[in-house]
C-alpha positions as CSV (number, residue, x, y, z in Angstrom):
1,X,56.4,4.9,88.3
2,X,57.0,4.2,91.8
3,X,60.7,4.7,93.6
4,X,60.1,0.6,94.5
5,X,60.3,0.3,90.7
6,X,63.4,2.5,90.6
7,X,64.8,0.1,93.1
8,X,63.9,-2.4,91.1
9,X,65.3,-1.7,87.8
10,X,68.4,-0.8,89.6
11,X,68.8,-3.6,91.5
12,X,69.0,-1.8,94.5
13,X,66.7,-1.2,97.8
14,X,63.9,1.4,97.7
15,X,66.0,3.1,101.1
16,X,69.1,3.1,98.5
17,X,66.9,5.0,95.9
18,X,65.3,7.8,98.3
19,X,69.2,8.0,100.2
20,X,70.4,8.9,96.0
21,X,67.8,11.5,96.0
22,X,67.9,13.1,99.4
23,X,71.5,12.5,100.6
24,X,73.8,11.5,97.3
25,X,76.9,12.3,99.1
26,X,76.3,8.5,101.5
27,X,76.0,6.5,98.4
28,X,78.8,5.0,96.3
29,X,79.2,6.8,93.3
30,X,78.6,3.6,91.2
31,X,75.6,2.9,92.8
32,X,74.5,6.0,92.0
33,X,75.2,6.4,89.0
34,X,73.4,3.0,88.2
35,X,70.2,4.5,90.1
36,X,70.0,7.9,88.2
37,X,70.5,6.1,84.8
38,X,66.9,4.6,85.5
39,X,65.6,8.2,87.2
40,X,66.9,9.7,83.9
41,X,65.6,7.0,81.6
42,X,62.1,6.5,82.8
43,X,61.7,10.3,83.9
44,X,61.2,9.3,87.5
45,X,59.5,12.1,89.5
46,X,59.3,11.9,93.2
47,X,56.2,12.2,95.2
48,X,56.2,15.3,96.6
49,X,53.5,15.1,98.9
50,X,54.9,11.9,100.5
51,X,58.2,13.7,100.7
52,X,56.1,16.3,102.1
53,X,54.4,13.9,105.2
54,X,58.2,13.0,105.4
55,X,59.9,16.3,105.5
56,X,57.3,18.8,106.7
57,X,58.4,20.9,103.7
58,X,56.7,21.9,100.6
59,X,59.5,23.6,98.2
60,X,56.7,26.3,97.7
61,X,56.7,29.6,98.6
62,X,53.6,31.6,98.2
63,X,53.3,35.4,97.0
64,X,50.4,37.4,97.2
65,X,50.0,40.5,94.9
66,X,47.1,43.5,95.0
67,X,46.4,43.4,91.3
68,X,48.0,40.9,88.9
69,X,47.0,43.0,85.7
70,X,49.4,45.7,87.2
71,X,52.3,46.0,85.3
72,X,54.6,46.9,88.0
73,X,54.6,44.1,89.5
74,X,56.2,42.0,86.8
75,X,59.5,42.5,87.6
76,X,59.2,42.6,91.4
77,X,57.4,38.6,90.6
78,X,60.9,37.8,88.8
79,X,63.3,38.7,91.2
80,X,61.3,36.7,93.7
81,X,61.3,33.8,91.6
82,X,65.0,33.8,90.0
83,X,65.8,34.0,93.5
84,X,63.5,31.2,94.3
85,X,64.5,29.1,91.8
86,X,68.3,29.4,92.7
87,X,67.6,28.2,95.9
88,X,65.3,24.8,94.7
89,X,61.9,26.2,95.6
90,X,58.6,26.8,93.6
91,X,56.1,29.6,93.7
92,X,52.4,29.7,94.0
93,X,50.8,33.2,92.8
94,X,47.9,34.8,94.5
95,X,46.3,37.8,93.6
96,X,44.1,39.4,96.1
97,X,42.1,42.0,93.7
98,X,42.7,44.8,96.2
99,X,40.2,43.1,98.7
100,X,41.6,42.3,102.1
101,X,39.2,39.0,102.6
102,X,41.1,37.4,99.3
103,X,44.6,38.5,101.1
104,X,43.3,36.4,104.1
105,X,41.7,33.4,101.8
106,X,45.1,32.7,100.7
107,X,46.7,32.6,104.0
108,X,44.9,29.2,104.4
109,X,47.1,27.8,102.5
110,X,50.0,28.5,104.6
111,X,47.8,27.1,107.8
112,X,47.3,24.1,105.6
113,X,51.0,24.0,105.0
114,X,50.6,24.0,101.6
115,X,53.5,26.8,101.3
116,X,56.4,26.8,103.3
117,X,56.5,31.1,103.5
118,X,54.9,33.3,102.4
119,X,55.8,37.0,100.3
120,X,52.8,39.9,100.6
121,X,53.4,42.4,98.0
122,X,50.0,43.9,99.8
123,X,49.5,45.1,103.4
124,X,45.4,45.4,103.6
125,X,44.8,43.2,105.9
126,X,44.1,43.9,109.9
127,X,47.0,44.0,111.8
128,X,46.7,41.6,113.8
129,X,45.8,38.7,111.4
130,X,49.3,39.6,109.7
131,X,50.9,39.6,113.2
132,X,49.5,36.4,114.1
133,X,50.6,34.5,110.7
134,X,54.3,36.1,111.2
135,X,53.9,34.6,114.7
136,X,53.5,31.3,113.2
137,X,55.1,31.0,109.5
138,X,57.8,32.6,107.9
139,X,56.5,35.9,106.1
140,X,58.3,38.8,104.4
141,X,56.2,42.0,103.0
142,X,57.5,43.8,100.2
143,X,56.6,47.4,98.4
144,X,53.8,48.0,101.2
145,X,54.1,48.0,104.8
146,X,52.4,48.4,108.0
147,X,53.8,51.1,110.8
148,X,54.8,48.9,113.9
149,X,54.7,45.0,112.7
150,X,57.2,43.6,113.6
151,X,57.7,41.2,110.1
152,X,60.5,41.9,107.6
153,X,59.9,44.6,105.1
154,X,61.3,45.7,101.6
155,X,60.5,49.1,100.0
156,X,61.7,52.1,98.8
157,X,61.0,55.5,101.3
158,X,57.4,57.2,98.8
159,X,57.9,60.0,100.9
160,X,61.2,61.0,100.3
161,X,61.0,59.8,96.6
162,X,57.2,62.0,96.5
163,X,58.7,64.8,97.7
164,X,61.4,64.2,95.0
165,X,59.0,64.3,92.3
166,X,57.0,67.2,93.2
167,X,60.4,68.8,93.7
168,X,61.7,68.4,90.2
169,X,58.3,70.3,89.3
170,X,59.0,73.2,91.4
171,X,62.6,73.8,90.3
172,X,60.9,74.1,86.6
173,X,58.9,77.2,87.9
174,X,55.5,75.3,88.5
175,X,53.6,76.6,91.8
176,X,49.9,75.3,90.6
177,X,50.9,71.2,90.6
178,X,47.7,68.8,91.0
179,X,48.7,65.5,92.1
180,X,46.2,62.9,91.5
181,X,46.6,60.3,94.7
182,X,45.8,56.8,94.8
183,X,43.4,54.7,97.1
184,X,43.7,56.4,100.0
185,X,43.0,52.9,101.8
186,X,46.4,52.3,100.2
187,X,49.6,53.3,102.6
188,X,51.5,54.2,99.5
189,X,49.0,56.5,98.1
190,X,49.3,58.0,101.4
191,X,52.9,58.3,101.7
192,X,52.8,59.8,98.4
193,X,50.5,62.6,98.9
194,X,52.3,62.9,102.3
195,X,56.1,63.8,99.8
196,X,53.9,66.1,97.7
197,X,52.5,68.1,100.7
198,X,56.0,68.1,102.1
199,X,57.3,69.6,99.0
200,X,55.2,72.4,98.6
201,X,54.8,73.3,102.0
202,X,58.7,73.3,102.5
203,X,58.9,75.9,99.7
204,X,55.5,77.5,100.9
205,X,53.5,77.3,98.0
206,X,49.9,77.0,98.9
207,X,48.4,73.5,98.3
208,X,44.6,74.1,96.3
209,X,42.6,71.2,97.9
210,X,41.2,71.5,94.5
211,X,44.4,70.0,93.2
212,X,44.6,66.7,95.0
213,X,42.1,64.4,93.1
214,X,42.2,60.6,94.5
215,X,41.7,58.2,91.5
216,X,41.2,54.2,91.4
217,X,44.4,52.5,90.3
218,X,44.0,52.7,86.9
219,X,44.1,54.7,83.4
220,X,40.5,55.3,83.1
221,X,40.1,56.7,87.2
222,X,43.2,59.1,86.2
223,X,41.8,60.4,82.8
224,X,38.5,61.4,84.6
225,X,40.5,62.9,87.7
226,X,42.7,65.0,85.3
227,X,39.5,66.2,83.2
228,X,38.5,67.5,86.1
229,X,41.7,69.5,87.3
230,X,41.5,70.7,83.7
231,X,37.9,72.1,84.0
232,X,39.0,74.2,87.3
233,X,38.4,78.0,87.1
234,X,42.6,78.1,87.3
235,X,43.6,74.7,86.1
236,X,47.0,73.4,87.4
237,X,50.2,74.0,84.9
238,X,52.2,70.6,86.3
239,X,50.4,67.4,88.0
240,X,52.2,64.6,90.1
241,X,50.0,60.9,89.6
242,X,50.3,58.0,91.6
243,X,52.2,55.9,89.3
244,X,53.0,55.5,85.6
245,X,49.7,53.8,84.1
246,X,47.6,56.7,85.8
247,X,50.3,59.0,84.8
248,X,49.0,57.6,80.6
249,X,45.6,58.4,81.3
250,X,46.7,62.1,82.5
251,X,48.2,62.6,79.4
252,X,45.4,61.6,77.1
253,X,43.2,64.1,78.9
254,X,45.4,66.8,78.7
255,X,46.0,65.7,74.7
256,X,42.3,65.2,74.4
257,X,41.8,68.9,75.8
258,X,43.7,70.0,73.1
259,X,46.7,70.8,74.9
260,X,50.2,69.7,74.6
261,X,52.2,67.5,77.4
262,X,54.8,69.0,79.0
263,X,54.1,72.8,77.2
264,X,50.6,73.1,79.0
265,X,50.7,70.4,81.4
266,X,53.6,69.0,82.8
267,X,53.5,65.3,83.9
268,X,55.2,63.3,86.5
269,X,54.3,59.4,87.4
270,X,56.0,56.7,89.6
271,X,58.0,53.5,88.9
272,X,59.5,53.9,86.0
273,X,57.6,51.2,83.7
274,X,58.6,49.9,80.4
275,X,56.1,51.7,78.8
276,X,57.3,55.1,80.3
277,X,60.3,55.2,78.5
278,X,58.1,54.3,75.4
279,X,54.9,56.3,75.6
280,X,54.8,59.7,73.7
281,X,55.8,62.1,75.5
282,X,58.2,60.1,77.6
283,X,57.6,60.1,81.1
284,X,59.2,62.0,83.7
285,X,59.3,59.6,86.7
286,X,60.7,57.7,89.7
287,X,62.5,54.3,88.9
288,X,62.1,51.5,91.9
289,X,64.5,48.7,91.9
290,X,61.3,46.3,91.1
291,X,63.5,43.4,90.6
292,X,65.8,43.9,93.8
293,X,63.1,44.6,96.0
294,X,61.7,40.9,94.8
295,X,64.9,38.9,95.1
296,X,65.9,40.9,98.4
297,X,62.1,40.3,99.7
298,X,63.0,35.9,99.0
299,X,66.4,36.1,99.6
300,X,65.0,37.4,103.6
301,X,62.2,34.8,103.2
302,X,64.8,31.8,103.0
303,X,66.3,33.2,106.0
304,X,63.7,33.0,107.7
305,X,62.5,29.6,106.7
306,X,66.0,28.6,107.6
307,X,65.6,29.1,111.2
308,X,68.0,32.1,111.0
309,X,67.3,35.2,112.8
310,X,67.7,38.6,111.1
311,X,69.3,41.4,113.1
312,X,67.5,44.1,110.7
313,X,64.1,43.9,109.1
314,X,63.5,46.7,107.7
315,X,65.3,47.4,104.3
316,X,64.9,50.3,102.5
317,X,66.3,50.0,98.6
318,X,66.9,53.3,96.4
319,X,65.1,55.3,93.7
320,X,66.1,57.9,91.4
321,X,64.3,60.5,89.5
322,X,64.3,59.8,85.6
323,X,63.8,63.1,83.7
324,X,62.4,62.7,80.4
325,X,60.2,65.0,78.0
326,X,57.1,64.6,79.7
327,X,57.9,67.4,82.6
328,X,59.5,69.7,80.1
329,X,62.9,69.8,81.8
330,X,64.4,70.8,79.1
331,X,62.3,73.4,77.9
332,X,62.1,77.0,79.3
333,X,61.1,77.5,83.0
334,X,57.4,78.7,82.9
335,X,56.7,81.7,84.9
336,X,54.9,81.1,88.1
């Protein structure tokens, strides 16, 4: 159905029809009433790549993610889109497989205008591709970041909250804590290893290169870094992992080594999954507001789409440590 045939059925013009749809508020309420009684009745759906040529607009927003099978992102996706929704706009999912040419690939589609913004929960591409886009379309990142571009940026501080981790170790008694690191192409695997190092240096316990094991972004990577902290000469008595899933596959190689999680091995991860709070042991680890930093990331996105300008960019949310069986806290402090 065309909106001429709206017009028709409702005796009207096609000008009064797009006027009901666009601007409500100029039209007599009887005459549009009588025009969304055919919309309704026929399930009328506008063109929207006319309204597109029309408006310049899209009503899409697109979001790029690092790895779609990564649980964490889940909830981070829904703030974005509850806050998306709210405000009458769609989103378009990307995921870039870790590789920085896909991240670029689906910046085309902004340069085609097929999205009116754009939300990176990745930072992998160069520099100045990102600085160029930002120069040209609205664009927020979120959970990742890049020192010294100038685009608005949502996160929480890994360093501090690393440091906070390893931390919660070292108050149990621990001194020989592993911490098995992400990509280190990754800034966050970076900043994280950075809040470990912090941690032990600032209560000078030596750090065993030995320890710090960099693993793929997944439970299968961990499992064979922590088999290999396990087969050391002095294995480590507490390990620090990148995040929660990696934090899994830890465990099953300390469990598969016939040793007991946290009585032989005390375990930390990052993010506080579902499945933490699940998984036996439960896991010690570090809740991020996933689904604040998502709905503040598109909330800043609208601003920016709006023409408004924003007199801070950088936003920094809070974390907290969750303490659960997995680290031992409440068992006896072991003896360094």
């Amino acid at each position: 159905m065309k909106m001429s045939d709206v017009a028709k059925l409702a005796n009207v013009s096609t000008a009064t029809v797009s006027r009901v749809l666009s601007q409500p508020e100029k039209v007599s309420k009887d005459t549009r009433e009588k025009v969304m009684k055919v919309i309704k009745e026929f399930n009328y759906q506008p063109h929207m790549v006319a309204r597109q040529f029309r408006t310049k607009e899209t009503k899409t927003i697109l979001v790029v993610v690092p790895d779609i099978t990564d649980a964490f992102f889940s909830e981070v996706l829904r703030g974005i889109e509850h806050m998306a929704v709210r405000n009458g706009y769609q989103v378009i999912l990307g995921d870039a497989e870790n590789d920085p040419k896909r991240e670029k690939e689906y910046t085309n589609l902004l340069l085609q205008r097929q999205a009116d913004g754009m939300v990176l929960l990745t930072a992998r591409m160069d520099q100045q591709d990102l600085e160029n886009i930002s120069n040209h379309f609205p664009m927020v990142l979120a959970c990742e970041y890049i020192d010294g571009l100038d685009v608005p940026t949502v996160s929480i501080d890994n360093i501090s909250s690393a440091r906070k981790a390893t931390e919660h170790l070292i108050h149990l008694g621990h001194t020989k804590i592993a911490h098995i690191t992400g990509p280190m192409n990754v800034v966050l695997s970076r900043d994280r290893l950075k809040g470990y190092q912090q941690a032990m240096l600032s209560h000078d316990i030596t750090i065993n290169p030995a320890y710090i094991q960099e693993s793929e972004v997944s439970f299968e990577s961990s499992y064979d870094q922590m088999m290999k902290l396990l087969a050391l000469e002095t294995p480590p008595t507490a390990v620090f992992v990148f995040n929660d899933e990696m934090a899994i596959g830890a465990i099953k190689a300390v469990k598969d080594s016939g040793l007991n999680v946290p009585k032989d091995v005390a375990v930390v991860g990052f993010d506080n999954l579902k499945m933490s709070s699940i998984y036996e042991p439960n896991i010690t680890t570090i809740h991020q507001p996933k689904y604040e930093i998502g709905s503040k990331a598109m909330e800043l996105l609208l601003k920016l789409i709006n023409g408004e300008t924003l007199q801070k960019k950088r936003f920094v949310l809070n974390d907290k440590l969750v303490v659960r069986e997995s680290s031992g806290a409440n068992n006896k402090k072991v003896t360094p």
